[in-house]
SERO-4910 file (N, C-alpha, C, O; in steps of 0.05 Angstrom, whole numbers):
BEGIN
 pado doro    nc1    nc2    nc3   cac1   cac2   cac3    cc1    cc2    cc3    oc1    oc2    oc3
  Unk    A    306    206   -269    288    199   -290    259    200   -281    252    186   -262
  Unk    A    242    218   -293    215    206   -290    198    187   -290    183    183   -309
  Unk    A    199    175   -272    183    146   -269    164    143   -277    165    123   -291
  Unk    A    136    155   -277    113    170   -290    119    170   -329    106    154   -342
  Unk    A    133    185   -338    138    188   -366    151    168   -373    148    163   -397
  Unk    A    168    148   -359    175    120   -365    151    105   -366    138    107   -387
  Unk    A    143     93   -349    114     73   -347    100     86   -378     98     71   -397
  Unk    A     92    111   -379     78    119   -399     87    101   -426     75     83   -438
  Unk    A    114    117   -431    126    104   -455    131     83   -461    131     80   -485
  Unk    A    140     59   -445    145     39   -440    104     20   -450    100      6   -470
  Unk    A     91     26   -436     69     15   -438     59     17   -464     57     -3   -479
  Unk    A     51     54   -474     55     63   -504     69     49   -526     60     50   -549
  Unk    A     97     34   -516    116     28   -532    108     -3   -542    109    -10   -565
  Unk    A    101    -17   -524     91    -55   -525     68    -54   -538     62    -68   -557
  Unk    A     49    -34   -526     16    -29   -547     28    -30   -574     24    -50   -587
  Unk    A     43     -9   -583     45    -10   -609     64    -25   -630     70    -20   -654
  Unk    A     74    -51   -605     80    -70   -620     68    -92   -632     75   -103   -653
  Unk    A     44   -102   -614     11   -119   -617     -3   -112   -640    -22    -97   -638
  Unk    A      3   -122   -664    -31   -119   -685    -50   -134   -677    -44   -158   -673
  Unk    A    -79   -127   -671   -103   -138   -668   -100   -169   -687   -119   -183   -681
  Unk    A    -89   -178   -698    -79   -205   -708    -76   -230   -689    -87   -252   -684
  Unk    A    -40   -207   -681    -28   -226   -655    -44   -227   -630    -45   -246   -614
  Unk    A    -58   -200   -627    -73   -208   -599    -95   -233   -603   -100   -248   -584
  Unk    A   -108   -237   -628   -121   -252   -625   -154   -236   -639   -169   -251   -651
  Unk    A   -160   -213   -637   -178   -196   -640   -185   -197   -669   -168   -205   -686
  Unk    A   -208   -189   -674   -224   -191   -714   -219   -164   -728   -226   -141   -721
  Unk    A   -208   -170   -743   -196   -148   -753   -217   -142   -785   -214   -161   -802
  Unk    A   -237   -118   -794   -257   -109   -813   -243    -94   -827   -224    -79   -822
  Unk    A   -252    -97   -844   -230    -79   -868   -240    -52   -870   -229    -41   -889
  Unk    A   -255    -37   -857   -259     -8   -856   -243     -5   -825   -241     16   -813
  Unk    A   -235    -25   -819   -212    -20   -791   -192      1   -794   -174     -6   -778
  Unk    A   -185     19   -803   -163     38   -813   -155     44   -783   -169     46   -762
  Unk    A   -132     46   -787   -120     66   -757    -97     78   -767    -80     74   -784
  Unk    A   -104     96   -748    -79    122   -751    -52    111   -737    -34    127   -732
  Unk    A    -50     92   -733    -17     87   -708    -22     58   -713    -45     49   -713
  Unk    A     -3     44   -717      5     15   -705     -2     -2   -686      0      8   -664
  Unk    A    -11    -27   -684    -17    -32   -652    -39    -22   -648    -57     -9   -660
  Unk    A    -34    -33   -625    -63    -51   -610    -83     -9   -606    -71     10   -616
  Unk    A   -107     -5   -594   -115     16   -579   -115      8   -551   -112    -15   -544
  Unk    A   -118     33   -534   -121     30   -502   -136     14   -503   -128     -9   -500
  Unk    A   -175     25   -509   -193     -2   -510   -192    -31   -509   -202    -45   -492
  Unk    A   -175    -38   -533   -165    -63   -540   -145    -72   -517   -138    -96   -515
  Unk    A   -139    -59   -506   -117    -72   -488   -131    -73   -460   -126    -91   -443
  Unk    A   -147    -56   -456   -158    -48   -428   -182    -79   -432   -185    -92   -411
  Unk    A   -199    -88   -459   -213   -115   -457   -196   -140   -457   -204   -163   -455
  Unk    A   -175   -132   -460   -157   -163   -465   -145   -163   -443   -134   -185   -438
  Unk    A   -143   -143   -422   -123   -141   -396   -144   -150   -372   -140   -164   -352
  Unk    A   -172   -135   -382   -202   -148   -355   -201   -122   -342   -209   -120   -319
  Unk    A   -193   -100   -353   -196    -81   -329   -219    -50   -355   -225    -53   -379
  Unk    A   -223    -31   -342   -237    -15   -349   -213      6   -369   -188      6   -367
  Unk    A   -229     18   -385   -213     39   -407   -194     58   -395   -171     65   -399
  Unk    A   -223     68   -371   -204     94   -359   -185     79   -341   -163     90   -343
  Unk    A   -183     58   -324   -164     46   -315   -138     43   -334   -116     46   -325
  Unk    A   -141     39   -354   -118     31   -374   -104     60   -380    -80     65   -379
  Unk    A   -115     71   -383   -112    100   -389    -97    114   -369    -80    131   -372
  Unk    A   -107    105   -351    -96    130   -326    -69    112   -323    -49    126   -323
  Unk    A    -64     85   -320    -48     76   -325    -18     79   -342      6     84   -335
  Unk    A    -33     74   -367    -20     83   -384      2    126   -387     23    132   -398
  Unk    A     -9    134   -379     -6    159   -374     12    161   -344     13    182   -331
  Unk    A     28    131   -335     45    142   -308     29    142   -286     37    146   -264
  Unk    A      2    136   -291    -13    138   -248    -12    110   -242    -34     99   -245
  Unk    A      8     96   -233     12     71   -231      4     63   -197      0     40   -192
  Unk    A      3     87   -173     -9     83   -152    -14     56   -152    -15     44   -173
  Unk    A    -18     42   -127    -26     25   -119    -37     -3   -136    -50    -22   -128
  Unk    A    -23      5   -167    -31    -33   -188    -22    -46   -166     -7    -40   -148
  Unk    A    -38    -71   -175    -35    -98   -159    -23   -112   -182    -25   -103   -205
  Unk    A     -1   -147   -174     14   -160   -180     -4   -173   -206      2   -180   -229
  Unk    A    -38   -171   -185    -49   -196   -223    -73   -169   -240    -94   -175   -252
  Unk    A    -61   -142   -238    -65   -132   -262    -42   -126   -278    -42   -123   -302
  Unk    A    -20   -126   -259      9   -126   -285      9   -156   -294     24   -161   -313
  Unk    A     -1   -172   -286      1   -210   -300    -15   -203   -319    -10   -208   -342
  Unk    A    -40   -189   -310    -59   -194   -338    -52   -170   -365    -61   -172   -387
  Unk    A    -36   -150   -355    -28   -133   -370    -10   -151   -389    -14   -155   -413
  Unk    A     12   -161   -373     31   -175   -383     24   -200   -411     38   -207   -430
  Unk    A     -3   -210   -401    -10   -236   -421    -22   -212   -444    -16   -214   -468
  Unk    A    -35   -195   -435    -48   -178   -465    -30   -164   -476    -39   -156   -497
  Unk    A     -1   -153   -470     13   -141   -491     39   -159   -496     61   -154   -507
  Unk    A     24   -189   -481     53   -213   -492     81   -195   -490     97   -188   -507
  Unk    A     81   -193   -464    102   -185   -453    125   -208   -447    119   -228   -434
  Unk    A    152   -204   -457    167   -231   -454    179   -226   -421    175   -206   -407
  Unk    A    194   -249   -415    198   -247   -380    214   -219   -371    211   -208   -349
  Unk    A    231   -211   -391    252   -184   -388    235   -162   -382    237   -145   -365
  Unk    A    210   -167   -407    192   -127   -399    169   -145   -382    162   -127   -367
  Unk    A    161   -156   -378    141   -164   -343    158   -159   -326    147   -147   -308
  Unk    A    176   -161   -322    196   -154   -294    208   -126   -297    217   -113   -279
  Unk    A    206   -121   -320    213    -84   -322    190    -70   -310    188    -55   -290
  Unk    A    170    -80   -330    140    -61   -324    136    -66   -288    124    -46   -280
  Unk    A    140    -80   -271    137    -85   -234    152    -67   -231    142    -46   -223
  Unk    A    191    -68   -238    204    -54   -222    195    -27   -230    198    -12   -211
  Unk    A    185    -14   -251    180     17   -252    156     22   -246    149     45   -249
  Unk    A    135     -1   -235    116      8   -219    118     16   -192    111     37   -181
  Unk    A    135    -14   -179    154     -2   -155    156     15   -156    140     30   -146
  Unk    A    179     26   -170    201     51   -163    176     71   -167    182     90   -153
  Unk    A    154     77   -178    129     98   -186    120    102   -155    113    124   -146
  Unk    A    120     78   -139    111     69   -117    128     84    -86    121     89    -63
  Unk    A    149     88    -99    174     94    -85    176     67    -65    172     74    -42
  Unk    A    178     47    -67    191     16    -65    215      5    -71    223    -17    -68
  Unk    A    227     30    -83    259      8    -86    273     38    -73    267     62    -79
  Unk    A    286     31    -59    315     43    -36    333     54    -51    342     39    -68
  Unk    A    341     75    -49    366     87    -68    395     72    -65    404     66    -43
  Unk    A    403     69    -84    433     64    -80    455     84    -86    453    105    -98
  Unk    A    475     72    -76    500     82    -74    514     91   -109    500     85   -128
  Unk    A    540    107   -113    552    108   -135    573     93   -136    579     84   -158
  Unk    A    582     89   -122    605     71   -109    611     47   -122    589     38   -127
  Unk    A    625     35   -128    639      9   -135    631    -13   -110    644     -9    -89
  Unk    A    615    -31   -109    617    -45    -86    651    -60    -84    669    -54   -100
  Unk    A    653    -72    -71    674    -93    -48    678   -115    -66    657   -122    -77
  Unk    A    695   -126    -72    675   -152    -79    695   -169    -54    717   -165    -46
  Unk    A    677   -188    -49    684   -198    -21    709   -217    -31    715   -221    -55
  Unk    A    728   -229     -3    747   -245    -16    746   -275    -26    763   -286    -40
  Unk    A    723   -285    -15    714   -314    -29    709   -317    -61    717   -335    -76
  Unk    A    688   -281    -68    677   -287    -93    710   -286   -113    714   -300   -133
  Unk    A    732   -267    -98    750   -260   -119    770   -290   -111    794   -290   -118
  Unk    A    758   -311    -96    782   -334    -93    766   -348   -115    781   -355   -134
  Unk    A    738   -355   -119    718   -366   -144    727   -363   -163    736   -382   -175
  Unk    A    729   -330   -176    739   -322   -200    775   -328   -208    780   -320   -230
  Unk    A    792   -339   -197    816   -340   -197    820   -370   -199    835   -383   -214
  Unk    A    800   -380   -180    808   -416   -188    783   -421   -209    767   -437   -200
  Unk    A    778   -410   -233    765   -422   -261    793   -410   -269    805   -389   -265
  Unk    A    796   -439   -282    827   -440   -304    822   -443   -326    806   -461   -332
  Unk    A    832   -432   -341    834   -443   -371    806   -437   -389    799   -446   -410
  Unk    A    796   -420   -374    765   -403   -379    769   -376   -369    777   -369   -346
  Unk    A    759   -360   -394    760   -321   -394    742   -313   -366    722   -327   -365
  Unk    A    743   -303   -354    725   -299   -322    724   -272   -316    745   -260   -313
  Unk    A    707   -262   -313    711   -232   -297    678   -228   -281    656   -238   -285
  Unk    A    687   -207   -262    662   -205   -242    657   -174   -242    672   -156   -235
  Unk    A    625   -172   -253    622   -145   -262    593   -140   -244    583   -158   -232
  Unk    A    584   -114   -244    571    -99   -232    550    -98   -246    558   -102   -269
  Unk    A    516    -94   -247    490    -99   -261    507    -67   -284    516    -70   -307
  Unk    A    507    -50   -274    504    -38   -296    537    -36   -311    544    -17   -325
  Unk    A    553    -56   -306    570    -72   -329    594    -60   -325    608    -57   -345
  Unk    A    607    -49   -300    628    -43   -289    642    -72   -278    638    -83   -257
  Unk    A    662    -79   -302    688   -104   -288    706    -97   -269    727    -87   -275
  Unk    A    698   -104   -245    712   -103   -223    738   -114   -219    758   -103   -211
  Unk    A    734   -146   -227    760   -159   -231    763   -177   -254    745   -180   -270
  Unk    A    784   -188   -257    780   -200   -279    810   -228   -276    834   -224   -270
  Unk    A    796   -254   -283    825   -276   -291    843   -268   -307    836   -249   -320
  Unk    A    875   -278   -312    886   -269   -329    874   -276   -352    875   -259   -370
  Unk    A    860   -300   -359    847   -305   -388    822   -281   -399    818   -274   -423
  Unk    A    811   -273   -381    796   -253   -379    800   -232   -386    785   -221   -402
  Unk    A    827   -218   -375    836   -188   -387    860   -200   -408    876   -182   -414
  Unk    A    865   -224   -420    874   -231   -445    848   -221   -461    847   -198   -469
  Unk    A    828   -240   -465    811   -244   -486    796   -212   -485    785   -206   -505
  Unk    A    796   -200   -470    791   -166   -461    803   -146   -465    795   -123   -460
  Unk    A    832   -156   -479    847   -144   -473    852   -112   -487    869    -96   -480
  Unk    A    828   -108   -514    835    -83   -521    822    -59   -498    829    -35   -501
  Unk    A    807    -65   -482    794    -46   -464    804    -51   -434    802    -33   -418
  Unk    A    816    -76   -428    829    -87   -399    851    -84   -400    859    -76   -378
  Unk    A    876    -89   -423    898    -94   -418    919    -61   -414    924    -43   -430
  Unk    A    926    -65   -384    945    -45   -383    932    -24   -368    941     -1   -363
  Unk    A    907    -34   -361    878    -11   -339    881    -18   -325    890    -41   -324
  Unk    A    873      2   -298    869     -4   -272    828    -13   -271    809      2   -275
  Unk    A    828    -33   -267    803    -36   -264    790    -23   -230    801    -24   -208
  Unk    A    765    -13   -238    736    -19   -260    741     -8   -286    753     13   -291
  Unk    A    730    -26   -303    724    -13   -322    705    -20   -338    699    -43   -341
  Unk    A    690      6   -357    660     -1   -366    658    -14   -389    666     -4   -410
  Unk    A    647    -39   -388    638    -52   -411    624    -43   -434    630    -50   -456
  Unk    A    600    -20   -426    576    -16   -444    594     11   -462    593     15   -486
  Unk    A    612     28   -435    628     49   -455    643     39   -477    640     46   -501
  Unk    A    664     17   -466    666      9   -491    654      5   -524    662     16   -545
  Unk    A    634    -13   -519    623    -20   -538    614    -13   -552    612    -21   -575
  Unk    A    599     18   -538    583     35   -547    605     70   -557    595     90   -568
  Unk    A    621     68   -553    645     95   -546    668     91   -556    678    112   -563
  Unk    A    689     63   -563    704     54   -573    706     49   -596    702     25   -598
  Unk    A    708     55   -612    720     52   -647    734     27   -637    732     10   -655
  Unk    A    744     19   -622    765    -11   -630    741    -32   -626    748    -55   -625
  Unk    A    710    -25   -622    697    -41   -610    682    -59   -624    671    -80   -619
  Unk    A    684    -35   -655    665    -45   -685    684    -67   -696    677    -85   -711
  Unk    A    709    -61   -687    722    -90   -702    732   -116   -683    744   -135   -693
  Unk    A    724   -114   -652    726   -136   -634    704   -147   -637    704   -172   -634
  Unk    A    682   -133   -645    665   -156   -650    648   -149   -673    634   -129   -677
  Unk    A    653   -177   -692    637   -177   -722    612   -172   -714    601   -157   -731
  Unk    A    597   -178   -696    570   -173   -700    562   -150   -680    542   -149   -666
  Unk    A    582   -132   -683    577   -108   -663    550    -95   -652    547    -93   -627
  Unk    A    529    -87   -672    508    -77   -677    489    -91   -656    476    -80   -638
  Unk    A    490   -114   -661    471   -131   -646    482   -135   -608    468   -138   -589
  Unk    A    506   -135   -609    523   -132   -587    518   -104   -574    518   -102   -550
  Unk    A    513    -80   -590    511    -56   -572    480    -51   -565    472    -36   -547
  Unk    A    464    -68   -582    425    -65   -574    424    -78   -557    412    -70   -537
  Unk    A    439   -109   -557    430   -126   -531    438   -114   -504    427   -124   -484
  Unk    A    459    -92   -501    472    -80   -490    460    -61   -481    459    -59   -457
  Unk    A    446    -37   -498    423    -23   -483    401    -31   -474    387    -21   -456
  Unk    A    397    -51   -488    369    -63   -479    377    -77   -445    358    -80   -430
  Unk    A    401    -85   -438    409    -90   -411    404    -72   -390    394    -74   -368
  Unk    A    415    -49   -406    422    -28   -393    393     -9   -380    394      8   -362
  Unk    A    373    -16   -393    349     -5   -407    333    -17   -380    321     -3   -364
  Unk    A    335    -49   -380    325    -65   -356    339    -52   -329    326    -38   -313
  Unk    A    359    -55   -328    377    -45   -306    367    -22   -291    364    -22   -266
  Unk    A    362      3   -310    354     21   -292    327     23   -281    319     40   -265
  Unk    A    313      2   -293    282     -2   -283    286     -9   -247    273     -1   -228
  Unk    A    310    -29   -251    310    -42   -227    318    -15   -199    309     -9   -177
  Unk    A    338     -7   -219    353      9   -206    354     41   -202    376     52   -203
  Unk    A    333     53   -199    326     76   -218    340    103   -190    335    127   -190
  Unk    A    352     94   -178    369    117   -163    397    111   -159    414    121   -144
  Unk    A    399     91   -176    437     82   -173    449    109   -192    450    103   -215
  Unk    A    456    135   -186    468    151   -191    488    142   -215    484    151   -237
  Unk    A    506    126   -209    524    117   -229    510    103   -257    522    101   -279
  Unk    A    488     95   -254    483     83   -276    462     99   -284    448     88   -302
  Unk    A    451    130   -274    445    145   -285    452    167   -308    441    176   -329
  Unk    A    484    175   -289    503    177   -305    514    174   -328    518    192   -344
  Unk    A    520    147   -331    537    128   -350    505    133   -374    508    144   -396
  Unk    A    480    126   -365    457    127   -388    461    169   -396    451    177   -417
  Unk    A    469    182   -385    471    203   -397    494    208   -411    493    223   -431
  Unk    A    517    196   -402    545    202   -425    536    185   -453    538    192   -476
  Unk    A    525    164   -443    525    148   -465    495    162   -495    495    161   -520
  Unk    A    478    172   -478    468    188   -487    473    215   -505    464    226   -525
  Unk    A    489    219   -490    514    253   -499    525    237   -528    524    247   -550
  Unk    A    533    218   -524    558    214   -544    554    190   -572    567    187   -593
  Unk    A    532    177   -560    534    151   -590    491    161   -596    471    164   -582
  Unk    A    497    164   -621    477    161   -634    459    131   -630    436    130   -621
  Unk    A    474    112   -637    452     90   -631    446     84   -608    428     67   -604
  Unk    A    456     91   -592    439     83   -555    421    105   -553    399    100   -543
  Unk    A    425    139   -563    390    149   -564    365    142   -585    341    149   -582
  Unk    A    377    124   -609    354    120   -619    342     90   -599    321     85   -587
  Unk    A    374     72   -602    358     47   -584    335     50   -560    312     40   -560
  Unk    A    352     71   -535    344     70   -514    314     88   -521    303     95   -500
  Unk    A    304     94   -539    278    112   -545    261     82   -555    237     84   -553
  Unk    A    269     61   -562    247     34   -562    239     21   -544    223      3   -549
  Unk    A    247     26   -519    247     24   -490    247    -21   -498    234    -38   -487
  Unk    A    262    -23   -514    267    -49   -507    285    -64   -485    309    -61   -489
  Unk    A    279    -77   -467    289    -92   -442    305   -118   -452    303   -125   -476
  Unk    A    318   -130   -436    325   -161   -441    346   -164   -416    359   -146   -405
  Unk    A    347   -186   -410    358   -193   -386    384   -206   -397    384   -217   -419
  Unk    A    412   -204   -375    435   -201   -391    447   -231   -373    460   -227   -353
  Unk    A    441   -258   -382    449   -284   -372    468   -295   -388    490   -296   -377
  Unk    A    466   -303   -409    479   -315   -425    478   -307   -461    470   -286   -470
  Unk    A    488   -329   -476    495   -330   -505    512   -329   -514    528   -324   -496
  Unk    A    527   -331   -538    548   -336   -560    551   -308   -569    533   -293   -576
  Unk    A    588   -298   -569    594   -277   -581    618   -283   -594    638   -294   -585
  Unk    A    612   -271   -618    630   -275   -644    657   -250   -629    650   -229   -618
  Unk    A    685   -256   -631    697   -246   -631    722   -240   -638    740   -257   -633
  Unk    A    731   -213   -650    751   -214   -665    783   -204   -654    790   -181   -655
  Unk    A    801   -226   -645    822   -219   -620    843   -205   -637    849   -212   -660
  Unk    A    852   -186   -624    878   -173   -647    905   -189   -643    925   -180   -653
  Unk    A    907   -214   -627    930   -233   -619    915   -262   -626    934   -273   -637
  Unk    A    900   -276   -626    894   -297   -638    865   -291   -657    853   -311   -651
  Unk    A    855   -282   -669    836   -280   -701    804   -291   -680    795   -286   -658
  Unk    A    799   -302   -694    768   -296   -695    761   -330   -678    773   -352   -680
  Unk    A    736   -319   -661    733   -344   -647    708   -338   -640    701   -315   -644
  Unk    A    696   -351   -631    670   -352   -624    660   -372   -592    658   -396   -591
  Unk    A    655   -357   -573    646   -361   -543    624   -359   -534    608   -341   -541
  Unk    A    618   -378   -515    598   -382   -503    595   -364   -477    618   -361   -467
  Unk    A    578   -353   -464    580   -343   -441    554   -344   -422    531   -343   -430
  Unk    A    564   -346   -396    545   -357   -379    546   -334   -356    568   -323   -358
  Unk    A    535   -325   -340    527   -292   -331    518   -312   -297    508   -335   -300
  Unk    A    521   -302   -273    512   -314   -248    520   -297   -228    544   -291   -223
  Unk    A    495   -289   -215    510   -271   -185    513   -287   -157    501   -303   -142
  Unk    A    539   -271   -158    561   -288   -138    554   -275   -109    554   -287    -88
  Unk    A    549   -249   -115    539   -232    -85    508   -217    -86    507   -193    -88
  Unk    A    489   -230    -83    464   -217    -86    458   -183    -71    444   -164    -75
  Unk    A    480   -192    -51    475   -149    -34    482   -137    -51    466   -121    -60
  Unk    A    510   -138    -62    523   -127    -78    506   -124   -110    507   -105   -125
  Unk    A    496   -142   -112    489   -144   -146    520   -157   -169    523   -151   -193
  Unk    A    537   -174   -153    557   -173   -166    555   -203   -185    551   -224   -172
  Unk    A    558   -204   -211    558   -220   -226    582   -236   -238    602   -224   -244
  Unk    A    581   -260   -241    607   -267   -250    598   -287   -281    581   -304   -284
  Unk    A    618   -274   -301    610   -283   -318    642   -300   -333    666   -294   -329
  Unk    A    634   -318   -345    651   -342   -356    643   -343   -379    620   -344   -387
  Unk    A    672   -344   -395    661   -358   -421    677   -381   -434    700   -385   -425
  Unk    A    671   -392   -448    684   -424   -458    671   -421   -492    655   -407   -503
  Unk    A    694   -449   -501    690   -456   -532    682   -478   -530    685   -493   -511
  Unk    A    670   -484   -553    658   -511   -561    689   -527   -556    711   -515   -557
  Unk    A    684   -562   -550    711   -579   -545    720   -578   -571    704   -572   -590
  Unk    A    749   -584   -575    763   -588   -595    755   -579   -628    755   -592   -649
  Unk    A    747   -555   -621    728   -525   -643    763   -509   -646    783   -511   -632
  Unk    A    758   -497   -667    785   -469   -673    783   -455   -652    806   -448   -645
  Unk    A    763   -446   -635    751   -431   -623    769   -432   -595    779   -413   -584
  Unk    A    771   -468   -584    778   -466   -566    812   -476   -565    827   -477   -546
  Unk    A    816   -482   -592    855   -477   -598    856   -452   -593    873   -445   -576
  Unk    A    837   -432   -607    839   -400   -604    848   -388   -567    864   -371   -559
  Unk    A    835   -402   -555    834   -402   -527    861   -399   -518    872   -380   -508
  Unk    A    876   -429   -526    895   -441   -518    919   -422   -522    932   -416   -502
  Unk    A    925   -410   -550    942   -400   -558    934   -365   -533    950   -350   -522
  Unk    A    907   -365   -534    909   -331   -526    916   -340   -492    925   -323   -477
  Unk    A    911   -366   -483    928   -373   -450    956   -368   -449    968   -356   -431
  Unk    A    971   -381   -478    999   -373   -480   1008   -346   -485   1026   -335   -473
  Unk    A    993   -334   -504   1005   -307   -501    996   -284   -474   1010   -265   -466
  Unk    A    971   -292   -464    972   -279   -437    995   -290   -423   1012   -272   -424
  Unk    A   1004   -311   -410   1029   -313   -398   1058   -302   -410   1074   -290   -395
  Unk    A   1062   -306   -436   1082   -290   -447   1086   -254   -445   1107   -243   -447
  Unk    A   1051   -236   -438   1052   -218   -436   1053   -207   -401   1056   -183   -397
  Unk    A   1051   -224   -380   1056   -233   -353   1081   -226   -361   1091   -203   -361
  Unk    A   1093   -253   -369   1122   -246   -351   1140   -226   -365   1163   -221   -356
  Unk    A   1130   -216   -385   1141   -191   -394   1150   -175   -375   1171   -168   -365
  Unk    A   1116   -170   -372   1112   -145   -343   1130   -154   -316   1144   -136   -307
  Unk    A   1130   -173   -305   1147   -181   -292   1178   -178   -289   1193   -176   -270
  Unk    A   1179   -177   -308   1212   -177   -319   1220   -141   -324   1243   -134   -320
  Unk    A   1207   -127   -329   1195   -105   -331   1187    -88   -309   1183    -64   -313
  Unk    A   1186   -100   -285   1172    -90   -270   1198    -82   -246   1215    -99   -243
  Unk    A   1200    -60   -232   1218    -49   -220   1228    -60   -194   1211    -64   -177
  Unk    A   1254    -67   -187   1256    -79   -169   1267    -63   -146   1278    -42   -151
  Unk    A   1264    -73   -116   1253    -53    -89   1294    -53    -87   1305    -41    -69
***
């Protein structure tokens, strides 16, 4: 990816979400403009730095910015914490500052996969920044189970969501589930802008679903920690989960995410019943399974 034509667009993209309103600026009624949002000008006096600075900026020559002209950039195009930490890492990476990585599946070590196995009675799985599930609890590839059950894991979260027809009816609020999803994905490669595999995966996904090239063309970011997802199980109906996002191996980048129901909610009978039928679909396999 061009790091240069990123920064551009990206910067381009937050300007022209600012009306002289929200920045704060006087707005004259012979003010006409041809485009939306804020101008360079306007951003280059609200940021403390010079036009052509903003400019050359703006246009990908990110050379040598310092930490408190992206802060002051950041307060003038009210940048939320997801795109301030996008806009560094693709200055970095402009910088050649971040180290290439691997395509590879990391390890996951054997402590993090003893962590993920003793949370009981809570959905668990431990995934990769750009949303490869490495492993997963049995409650986990239950409540997972139209994209987990019966796979050899890894397997990709974002393809799903974004590539799966079974994906518009696992979850009622799909739409919003596949933006928050590029917009992850969107942050991710800021960080990560030579992880091969998640270069990749942004080009199939590109190739094949219409809404991740219009999404991923708003260059919107968001950081992927937590929130509530509506979901619709094809073995216990509709429930609604909380989820909490935490990395377990910082070399690796490996994340472990958990999710839970409100106490004594449908949500979390929903749970209970999908614990029983994961074990009922266990010892199936078990029983099923070939003997030496």
């Amino acid at each position: 990816m061009d790091r240069r034509q990123e920064i551009s667009d990206f910067l381009s993209s937050r300007r022209a979400k600012i009306t002289p309103e929200q920045a704060g600026l006087p707005v004259y009624g012979g003010d006409a403009r041809r485009v939306p949002g804020l101008r360079r000008e306007e951003v280059a006096s609200l940021a403390g730095v010079s036009v052509d600075y903003y400019t050359r900026l703006e246009r990908g020559n990110a050379l040598g910015v310092s930490d408190g002209v992206l802060d002051c950039l950041a307060r003038a195009l009210q940048l939320s914490e997801a795109e301030r930490t996008h806009l560094c890492d693709l200055v970095r990476s402009a910088d050649g500052a971040v180290p290439p990585s691997g395509a590879h599946a990391p390890r996951i070590p054997p402590a993090v996969l003893r962590i993920l196995h003793a949370v009981v009675g809570l959905p668990a799985y431990v995934r990769t920044p750009r949303f490869d599930t490495l492993a997963a609890n049995q409650l986990g590839r239950a409540l997972f189970s139209p994209f987990m059950h019966g796979r050899t894991l890894p397997v990709n979260n974002a393809r799903f969501i974004l590539l799966d027809p079974r994906a518009i009816d696992f979850f009622p609020d799909w739409e919003t589930i596949a933006k928050d999803t590029i917009a992850a994905l969107r942050w991710q490669v800021g960080r990560s802008p030579h992880d091969e595999a998640l270069v990749d995966l942004v080009d199939e996904l590109s190739a094949h679903s219409e809404l991740f090239r219009t999404r991923w063309a708003d260059h919107d970011v968001r950081i992927h920690r937590g929130g509530v997802k509506a979901i619709r199980h094809p073995a216990v109906g509709d429930l609604s989960v909380s989820y909490e996002s935490m990395t377990v191996d910082s070399d690796a980048g490996l994340i472990l995410t958990v999710y839970s129901a409100e106490p004594d909610s449908s949500s979390e009978k929903a749970l209970g019943r999908l614990a029983d039928w994961a074990a009922t679909v266990a010892d199936e396999q078990s029983t099923q399974a070939p003997t030496g």
